[in-house]
Kinemage of the C-alpha trace (Angstrom):
@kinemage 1
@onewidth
@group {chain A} dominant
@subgroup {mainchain}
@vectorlist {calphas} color= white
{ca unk a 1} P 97.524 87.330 57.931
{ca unk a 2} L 97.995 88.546 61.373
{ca unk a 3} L 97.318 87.241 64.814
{ca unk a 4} L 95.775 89.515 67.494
{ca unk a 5} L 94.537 88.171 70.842
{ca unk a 6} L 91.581 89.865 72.569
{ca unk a 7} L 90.660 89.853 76.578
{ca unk a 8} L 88.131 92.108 76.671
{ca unk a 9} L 86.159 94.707 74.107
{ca unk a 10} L 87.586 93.552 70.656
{ca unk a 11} L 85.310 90.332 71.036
{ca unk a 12} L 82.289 91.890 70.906
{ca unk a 13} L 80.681 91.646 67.613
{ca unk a 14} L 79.170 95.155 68.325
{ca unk a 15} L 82.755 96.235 68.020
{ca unk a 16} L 83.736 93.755 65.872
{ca unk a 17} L 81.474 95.112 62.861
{ca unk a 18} L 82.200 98.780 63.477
{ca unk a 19} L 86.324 98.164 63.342
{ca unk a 20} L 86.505 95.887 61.108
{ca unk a 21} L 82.870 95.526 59.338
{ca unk a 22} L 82.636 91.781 59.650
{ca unk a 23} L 82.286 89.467 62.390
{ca unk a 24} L 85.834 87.581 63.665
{ca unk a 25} L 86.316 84.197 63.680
{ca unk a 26} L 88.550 82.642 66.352
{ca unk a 27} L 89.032 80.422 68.861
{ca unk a 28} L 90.273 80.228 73.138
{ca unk a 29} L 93.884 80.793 74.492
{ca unk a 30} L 95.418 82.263 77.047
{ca unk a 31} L 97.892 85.148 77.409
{ca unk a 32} L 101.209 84.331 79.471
{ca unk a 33} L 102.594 86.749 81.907
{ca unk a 34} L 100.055 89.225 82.360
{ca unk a 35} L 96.826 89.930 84.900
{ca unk a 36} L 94.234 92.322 84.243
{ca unk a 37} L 93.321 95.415 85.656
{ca unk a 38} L 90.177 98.329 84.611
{ca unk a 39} L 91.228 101.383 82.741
{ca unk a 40} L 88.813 104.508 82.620
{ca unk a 41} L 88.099 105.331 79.342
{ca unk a 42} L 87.882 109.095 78.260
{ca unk a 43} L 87.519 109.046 74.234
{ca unk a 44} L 83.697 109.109 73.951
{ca unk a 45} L 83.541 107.573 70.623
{ca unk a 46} L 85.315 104.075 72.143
{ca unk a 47} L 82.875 104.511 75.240
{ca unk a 48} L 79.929 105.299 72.670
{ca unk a 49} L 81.395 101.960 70.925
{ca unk a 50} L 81.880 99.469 73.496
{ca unk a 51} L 78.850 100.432 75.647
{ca unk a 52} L 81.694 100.782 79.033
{ca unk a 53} L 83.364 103.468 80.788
{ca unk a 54} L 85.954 100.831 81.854
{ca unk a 55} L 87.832 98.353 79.957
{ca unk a 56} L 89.689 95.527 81.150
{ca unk a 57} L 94.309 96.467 80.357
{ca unk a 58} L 96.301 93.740 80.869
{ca unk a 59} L 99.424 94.687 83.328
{ca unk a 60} L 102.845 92.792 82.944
{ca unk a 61} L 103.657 90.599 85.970
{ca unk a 62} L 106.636 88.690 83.920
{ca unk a 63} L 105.549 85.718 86.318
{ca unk a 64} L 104.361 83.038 83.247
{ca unk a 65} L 101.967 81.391 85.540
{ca unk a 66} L 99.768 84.601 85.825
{ca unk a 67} L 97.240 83.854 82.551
{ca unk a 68} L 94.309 86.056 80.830
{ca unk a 69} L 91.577 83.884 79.413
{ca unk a 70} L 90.719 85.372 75.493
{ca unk a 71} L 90.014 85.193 72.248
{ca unk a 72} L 93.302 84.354 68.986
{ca unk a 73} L 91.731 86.026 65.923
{ca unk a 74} L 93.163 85.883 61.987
{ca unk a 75} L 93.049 89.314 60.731
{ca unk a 76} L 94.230 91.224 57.767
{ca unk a 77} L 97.484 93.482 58.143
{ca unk a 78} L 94.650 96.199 57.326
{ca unk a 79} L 92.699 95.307 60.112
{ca unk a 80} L 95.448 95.190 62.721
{ca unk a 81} L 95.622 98.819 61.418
{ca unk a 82} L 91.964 99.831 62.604
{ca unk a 83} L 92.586 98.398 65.578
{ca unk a 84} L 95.118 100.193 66.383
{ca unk a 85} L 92.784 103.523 65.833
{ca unk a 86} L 89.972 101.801 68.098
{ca unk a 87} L 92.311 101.505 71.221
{ca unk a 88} L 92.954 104.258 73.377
{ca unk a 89} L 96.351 105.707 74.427
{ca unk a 90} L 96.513 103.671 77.684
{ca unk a 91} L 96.987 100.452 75.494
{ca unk a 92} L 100.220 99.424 73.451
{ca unk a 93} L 100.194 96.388 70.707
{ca unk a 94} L 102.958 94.348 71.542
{ca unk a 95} L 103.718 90.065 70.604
{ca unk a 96} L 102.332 88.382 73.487
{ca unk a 97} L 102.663 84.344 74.057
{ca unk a 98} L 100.471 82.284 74.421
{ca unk a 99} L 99.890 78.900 76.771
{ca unk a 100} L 99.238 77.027 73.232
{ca unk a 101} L 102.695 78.984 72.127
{ca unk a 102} L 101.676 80.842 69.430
{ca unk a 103} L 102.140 84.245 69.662
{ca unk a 104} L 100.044 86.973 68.487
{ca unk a 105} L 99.872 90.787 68.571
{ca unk a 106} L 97.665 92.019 72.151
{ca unk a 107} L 97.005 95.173 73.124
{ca unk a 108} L 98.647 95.772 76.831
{ca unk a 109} L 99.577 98.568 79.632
{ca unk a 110} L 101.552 101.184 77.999
């Protein structure tokens, strides 16, 4: 199993269902390190998808005490895989930590 964190689109069940065909189970953390900023979104089919034009990207600061508020779910190595075709080309997965200190795969700036 696999841990991916979500801040913004990836928690919608919406979203959820059409990546991964079920609903995700998690629960609350927060991402170390990062803020967020809005990314325009240009692939229609993600736009089509999420229902937004902009999605929330979070932006390294290296400054631990910046924190993004989100979502730790248990996927399938599989499923990490479609998420990696839902995300755009602005985005990069990458091992994040976490203020409970796991760690978990979260998709950032590139």
């Amino acid at each position: 199993m696999e841990f991916l964190f979500s801040y913004g689109t990836l928690q919608s069940i919406k979203v959820q269902f059409e990546t991964f065909g079920r609903e995700l189970e998690g629960h609350a953390d927060e991402l170390l390190g990062y803020k967020l900023a809005m990314v325009e979104i240009k692939d229609q089919h993600v736009v089509d998808l999420s229902g937004e034009t902009h999605h929330p990207i979070a932006v390294d600061t290296c400054d631990l005490a910046d924190e993004i508020l989100g979502m730790v779910f248990e996927i399938t190595t599989e499923e990490l895989a479609q998420s990696d075709k839902y995300e755009v080309d602005e985005y990069q997965r990458v091992i994040g930590r976490l203020k409970s200190g796991q760690q978990a795969w979260v998709y950032v700036q590139a």
